[in-house]
GUMARBA-165529 format. One record per residue (C-alpha): residue number from 1; residue in three letters; y, z, x. Coordinates in nm, 2 decimals. Example, Ala and Ser with C-alpha at 12.3 -4.5 7.8 and 13.67 -1.06 7.14 Angstrom:
2
(rec 1; "ALA"; (-0.45; 0.78; 1.23))
(rec 2; "SER"; (-0.11; 0.71; 1.37))
This chain:
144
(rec 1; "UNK"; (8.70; -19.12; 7.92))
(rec 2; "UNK"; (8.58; -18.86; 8.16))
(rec 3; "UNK"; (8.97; -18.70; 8.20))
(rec 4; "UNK"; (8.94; -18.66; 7.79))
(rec 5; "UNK"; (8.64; -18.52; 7.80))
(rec 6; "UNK"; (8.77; -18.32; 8.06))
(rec 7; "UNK"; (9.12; -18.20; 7.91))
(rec 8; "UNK"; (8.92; -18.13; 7.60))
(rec 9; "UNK"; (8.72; -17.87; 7.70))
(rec 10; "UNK"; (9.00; -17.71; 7.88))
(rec 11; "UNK"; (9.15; -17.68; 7.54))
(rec 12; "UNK"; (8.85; -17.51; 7.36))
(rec 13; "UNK"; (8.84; -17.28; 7.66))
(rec 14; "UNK"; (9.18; -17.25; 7.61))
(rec 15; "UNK"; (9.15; -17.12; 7.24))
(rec 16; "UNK"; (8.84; -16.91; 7.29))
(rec 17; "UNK"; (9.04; -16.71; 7.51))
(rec 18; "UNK"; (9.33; -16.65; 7.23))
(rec 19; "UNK"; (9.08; -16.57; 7.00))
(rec 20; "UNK"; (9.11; -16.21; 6.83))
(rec 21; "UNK"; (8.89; -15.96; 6.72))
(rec 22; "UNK"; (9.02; -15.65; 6.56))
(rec 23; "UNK"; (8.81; -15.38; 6.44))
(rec 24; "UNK"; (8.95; -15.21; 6.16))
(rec 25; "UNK"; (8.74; -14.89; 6.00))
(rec 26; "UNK"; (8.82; -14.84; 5.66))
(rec 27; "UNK"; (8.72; -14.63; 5.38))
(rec 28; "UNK"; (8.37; -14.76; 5.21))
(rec 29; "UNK"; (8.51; -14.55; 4.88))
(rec 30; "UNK"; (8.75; -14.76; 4.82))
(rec 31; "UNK"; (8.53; -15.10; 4.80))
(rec 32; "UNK"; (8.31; -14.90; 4.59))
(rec 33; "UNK"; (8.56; -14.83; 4.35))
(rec 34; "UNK"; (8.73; -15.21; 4.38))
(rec 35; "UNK"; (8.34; -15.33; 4.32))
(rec 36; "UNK"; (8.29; -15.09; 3.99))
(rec 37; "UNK"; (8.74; -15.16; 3.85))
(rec 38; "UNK"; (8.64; -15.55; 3.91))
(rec 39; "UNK"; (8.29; -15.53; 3.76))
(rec 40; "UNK"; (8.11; -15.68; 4.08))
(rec 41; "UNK"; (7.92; -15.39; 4.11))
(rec 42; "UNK"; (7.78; -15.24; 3.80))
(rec 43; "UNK"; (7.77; -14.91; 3.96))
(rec 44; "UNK"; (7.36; -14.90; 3.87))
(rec 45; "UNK"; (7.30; -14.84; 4.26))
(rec 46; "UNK"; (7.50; -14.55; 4.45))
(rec 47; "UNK"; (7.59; -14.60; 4.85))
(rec 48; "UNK"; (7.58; -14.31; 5.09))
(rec 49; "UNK"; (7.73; -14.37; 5.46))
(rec 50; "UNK"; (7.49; -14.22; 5.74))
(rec 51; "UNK"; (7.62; -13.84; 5.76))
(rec 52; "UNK"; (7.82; -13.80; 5.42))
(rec 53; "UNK"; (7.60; -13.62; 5.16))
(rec 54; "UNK"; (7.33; -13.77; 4.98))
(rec 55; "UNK"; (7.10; -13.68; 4.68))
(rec 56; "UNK"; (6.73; -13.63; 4.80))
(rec 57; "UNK"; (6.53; -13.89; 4.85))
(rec 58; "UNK"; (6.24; -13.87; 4.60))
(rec 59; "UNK"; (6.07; -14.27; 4.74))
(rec 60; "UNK"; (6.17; -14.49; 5.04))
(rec 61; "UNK"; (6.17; -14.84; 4.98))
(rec 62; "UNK"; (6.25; -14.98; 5.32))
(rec 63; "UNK"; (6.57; -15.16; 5.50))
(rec 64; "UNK"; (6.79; -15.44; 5.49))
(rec 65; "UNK"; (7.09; -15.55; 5.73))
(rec 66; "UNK"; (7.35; -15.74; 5.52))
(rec 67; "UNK"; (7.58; -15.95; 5.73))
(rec 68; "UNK"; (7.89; -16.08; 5.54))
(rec 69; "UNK"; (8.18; -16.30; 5.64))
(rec 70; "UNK"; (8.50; -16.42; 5.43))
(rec 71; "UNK"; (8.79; -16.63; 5.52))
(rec 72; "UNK"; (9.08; -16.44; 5.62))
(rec 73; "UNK"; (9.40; -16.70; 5.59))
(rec 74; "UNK"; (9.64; -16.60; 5.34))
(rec 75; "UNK"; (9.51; -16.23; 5.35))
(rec 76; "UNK"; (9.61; -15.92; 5.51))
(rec 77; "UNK"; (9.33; -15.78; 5.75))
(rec 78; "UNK"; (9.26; -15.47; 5.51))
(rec 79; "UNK"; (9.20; -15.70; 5.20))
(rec 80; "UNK"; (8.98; -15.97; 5.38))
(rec 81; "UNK"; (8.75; -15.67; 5.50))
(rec 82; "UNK"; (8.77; -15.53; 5.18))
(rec 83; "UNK"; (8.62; -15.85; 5.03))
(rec 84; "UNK"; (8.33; -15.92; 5.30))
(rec 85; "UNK"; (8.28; -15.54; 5.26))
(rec 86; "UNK"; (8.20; -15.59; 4.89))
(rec 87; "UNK"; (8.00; -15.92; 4.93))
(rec 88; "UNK"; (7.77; -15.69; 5.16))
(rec 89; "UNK"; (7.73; -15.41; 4.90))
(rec 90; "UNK"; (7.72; -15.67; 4.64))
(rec 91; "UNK"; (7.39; -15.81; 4.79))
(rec 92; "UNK"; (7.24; -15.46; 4.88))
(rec 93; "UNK"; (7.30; -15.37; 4.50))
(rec 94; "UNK"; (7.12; -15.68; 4.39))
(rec 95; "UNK"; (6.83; -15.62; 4.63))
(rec 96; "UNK"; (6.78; -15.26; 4.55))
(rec 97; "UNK"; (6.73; -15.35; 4.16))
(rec 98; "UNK"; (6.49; -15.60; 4.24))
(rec 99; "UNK"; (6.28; -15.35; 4.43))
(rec 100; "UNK"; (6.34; -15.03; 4.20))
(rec 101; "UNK"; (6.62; -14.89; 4.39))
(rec 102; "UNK"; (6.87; -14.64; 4.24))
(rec 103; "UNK"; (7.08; -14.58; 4.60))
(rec 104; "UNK"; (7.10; -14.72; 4.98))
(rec 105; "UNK"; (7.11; -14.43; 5.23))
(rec 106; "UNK"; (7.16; -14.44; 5.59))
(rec 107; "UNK"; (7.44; -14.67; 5.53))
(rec 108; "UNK"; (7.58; -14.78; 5.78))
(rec 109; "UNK"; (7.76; -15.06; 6.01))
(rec 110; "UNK"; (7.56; -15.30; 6.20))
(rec 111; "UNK"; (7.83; -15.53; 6.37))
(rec 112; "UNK"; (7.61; -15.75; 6.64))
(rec 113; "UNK"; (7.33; -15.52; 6.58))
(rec 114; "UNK"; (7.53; -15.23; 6.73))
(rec 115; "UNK"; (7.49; -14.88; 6.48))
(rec 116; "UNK"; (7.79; -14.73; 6.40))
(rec 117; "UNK"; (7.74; -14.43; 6.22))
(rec 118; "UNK"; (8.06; -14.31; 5.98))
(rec 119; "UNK"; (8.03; -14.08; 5.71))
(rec 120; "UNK"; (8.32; -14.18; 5.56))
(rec 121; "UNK"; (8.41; -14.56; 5.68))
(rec 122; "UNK"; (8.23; -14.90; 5.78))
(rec 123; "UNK"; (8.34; -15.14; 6.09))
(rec 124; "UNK"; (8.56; -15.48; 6.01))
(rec 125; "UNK"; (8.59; -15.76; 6.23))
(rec 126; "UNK"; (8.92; -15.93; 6.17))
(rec 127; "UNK"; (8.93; -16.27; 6.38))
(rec 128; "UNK"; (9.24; -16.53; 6.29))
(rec 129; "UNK"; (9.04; -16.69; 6.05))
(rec 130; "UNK"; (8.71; -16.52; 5.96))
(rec 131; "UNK"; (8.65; -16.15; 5.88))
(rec 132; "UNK"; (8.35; -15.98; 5.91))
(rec 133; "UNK"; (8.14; -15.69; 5.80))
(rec 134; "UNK"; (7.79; -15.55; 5.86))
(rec 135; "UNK"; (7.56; -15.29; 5.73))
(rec 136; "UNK"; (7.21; -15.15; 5.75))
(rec 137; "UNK"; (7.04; -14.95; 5.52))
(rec 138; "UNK"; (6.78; -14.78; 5.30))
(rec 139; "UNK"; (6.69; -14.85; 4.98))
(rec 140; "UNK"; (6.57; -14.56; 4.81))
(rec 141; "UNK"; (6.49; -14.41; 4.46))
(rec 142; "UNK"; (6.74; -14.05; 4.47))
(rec 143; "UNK"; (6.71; -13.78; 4.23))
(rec 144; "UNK"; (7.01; -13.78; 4.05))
């Protein structure tokens, strides 16, 4: 029983140590605009990336972190992040209209609680079966 045990946790070590991570920056646009085509996002709340230009801020109504992972199999890398990328915006939308919210600011990625600051792209994680986005932002009432 104890070579089993044994030779079984040589195999999980085994496989933790083939086990990949691939960070992919892509284009935040580009979920945007998959969000609004597909009608996931109803395109009530805007998202601006940390650095790209925003409207002014007219009220702050504090941050969230929103930390979403999709299964990958069957999918290319791209689309998988794509997907979590949405699921993540798809919660901040939902969140700012509860609190009054017309935009998140500050956007940005949040993988392991590391900032990544892009004005133009967020951070995928792309493991061989799970894919995984981050982000932290502001909600925020802009002038439009």
């Amino acid at each position: 029983m104890k070579k089993i045990a044994l030779f079984l946790a040589a195999l999980v070590a085994c496989n933790v140590s083939y086990a990949r991570d691939t960070t992919l920056m892509l284009p935040l646009a580009d979920v945007v605009q998959m969000g609004l085509d597909s009608g996931k996002l109803d395109g009530s709340v805007s998202f601006h990336l940390s650095g790209a230009k925003a409207p002014r801020v007219q009220l702050s109504l504090g941050e969230d972190v929103s930390n979403k992972k999709t299964n990958s199999v069957g999918k290319d890398d791209e689309t998988a992040c794509k997907w979590a990328a949405l699921s993540a915006l798809m919660a901040f939308e939902s969140k700012a209209k509860q609190q009054g919210a017309n935009a998140v600011v500050d956007l940005h990625s949040f993988y392991q609680k590391v900032p990544r600051k892009d004005p133009a792209d967020y951070e995928c994680h792309a493991g061989n079966i799970v894919v995984g986005v981050a982000l932290k932002g502001k909600y925020a009432k802009v002038s439009k």
